[in-house]
C-alpha positions in Angstrom: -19.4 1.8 95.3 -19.6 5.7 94.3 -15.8 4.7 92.8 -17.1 1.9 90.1 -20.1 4.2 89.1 -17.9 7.4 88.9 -15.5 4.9 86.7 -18.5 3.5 84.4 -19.8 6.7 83.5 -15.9 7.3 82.3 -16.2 4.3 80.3 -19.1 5.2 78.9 -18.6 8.4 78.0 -15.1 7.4 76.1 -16.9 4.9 74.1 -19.3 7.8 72.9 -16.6 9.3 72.0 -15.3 7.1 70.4 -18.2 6.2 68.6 -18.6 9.7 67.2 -15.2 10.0 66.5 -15.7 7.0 64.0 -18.4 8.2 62.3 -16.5 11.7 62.1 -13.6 9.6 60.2 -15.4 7.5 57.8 -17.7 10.1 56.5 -14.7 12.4 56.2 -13.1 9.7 54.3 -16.5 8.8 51.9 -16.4 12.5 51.1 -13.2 12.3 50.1 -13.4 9.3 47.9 -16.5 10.7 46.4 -14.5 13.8 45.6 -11.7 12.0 43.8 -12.0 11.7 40.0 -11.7 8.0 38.9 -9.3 8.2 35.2 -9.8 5.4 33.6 -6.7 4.5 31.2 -7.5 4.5 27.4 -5.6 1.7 25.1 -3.1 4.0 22.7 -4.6 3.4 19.7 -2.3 2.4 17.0 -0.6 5.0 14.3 -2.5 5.1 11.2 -0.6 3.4 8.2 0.3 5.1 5.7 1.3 3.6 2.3 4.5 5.5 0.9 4.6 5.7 -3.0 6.2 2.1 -4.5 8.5 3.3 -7.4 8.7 1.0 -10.5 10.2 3.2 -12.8 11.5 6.8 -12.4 14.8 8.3 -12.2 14.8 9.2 -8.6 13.8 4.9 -7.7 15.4 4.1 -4.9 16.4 0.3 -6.4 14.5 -1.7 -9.1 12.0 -4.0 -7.3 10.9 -5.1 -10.4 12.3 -6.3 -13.9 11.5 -6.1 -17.4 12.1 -9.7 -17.8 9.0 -10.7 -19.1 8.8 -10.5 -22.9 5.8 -12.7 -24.5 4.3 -13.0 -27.9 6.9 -11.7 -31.0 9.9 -11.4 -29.0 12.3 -10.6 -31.9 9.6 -7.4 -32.8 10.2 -5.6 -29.4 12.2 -2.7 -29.4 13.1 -1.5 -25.4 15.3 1.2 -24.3 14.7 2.1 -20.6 17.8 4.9 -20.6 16.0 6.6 -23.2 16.3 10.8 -23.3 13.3 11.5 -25.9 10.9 14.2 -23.9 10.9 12.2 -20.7 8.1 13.1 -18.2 10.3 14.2 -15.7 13.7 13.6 -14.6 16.8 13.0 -17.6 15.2 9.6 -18.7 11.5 7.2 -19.7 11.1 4.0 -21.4 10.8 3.7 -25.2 8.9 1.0 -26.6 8.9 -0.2 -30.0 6.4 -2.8 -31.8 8.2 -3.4 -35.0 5.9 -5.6 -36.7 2.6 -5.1 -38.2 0.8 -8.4 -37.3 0.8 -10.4 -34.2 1.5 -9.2 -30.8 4.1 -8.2 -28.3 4.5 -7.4 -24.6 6.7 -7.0 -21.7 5.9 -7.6 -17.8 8.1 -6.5 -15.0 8.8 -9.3 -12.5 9.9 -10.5 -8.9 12.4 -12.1 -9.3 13.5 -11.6 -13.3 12.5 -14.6 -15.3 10.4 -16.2 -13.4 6.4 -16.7 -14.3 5.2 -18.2 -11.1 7.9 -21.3 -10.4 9.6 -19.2 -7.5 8.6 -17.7 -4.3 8.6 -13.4 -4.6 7.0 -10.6 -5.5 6.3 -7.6 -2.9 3.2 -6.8 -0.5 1.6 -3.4 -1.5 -1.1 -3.4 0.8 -2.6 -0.1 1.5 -1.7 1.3 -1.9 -5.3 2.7 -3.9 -3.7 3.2 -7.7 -1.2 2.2 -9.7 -0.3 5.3 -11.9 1.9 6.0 -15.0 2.5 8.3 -17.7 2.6 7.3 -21.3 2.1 9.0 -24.6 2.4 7.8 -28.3 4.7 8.9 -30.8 2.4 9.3 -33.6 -1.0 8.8 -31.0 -4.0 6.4 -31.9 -1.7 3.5 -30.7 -4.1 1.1 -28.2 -1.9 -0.8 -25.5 -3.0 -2.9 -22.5 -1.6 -2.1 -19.4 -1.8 -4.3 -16.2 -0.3 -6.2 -13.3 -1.0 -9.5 -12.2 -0.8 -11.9 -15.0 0.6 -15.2 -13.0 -2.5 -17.7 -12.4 -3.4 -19.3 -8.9 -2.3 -22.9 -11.0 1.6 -21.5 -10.5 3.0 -22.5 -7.3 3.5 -18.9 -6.5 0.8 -16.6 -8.1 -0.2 -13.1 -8.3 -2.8 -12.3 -5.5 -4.6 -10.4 -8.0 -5.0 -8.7 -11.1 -6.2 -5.3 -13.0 -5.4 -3.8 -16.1 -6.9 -0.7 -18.9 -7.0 -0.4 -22.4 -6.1 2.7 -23.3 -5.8 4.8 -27.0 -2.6 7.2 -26.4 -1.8 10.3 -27.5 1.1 12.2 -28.2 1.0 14.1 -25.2 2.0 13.0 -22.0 -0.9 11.7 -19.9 -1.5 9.7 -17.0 -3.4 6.4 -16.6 -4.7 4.9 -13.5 -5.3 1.5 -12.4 -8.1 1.3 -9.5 -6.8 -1.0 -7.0 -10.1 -0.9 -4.8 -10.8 -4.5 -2.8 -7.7 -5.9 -4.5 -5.7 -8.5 -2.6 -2.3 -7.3 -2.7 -0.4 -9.6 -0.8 1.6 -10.8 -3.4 1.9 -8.8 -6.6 4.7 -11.0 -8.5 3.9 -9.1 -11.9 4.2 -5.5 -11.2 3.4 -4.0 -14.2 3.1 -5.0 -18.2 1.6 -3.8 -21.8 1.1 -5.7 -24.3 -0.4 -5.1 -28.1 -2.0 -6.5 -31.1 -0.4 -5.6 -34.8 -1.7 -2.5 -35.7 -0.7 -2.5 -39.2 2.4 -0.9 -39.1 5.1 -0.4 -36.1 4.1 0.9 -33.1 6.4 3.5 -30.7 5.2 4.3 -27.2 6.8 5.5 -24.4 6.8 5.4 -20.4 7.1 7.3 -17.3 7.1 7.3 -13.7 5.2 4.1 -13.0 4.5 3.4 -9.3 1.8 2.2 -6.8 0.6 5.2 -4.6 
């Protein structure tokens, strides 16, 4: 009998023990996992986009992504020399335009693709660009010109996804003309640039220079 009772008080104790010994381990173990910092993972957020300038004309343009195709009104009055070495802006070269008549009007439009005023699918996507810059000057000044882009209607099968254009009076200096291109659509800019010009009395010479989206 003393035996059992010596043995249950063995028992007992061990499972006091044990019981503390439990208790010991799980609040070591809550301490632990209170002390550990929880990271949570952030998404990468994506690299900004940057839009890099879209050359139309200049001498360092790496290609031509759009051409001078586009002649309206008096076709036989347009003079155009794009090789021209008069005073260019910069680089060896600008465009020289000529307006030989006195009456009616004239103009040229660059396209994607050449010839075409809306029948085929092409033109370029310059979203993220803010301006559409160039340089011109006159070569007596006074002249007024129209410049724009966008000039093919939603009735084409393949349109312009917008437009803009300036009136501007140049003058014999070089200057440069900017296009705002805020909350325009340009998804599809088929017409990348374009002048045209009433007769102004007598012949009209203009010229061109380093024409791009930026």
């Amino acid at each position: 009998m003393n035996g059992m009772k010596q043995n249950y008080r063995i028992l007992m104790i061990m499972f006091a023990r044990g019981l503390l010994l439990g208790s010991a381990l799980i609040g070591s173990r809550g301490t632990a996992l209170a002390a550990v910092k929880v990271i949570e993972d952030t998404p990468a957020q994506p690299p900004t986009k940057t839009f890099s300038p879209f050359v139309i004309y200049a001498d360092d343009a790496n290609g031509v992504p759009y051409a001078p195709t586009g002649w309206m009104g008096n076709k036989s009055a347009i003079g155009f020399n794009d090789r021209c070495t008069d005073d260019p802006h910069s680089g060896a070269t600008c465009v020289k335009v000529e307006y030989k008549a006195a009456a009616d009007w004239g103009g040229i439009v660059w396209q994607d693709p050449p010839n075409d005023w809306g029948d085929k699918d092409g033109g370029h996507n310059l979203t993220g660009a803010s301006k559409l810059t160039f340089w011109a000057h006159g070569a007596a000044g006074g002249e007024k010109v129209e410049f724009y882009f966008g000039v093919i209607k939603s009735e084409k099968p393949f349109s312009d996804s917008d437009t803009g254009r300036i009136t501007v009076i140049l003058t014999k200096d070089w200057k440069q003309y900017t296009i705002d291109l805020t909350g325009k659509n340009l998804t599809r800019i088929k017409t990348g640039f374009g002048w045209s010009l009433a007769g102004q009395g007598k012949p009209v010479t203009f010229y061109l220079d380093d024409i791009r989206y930026e």
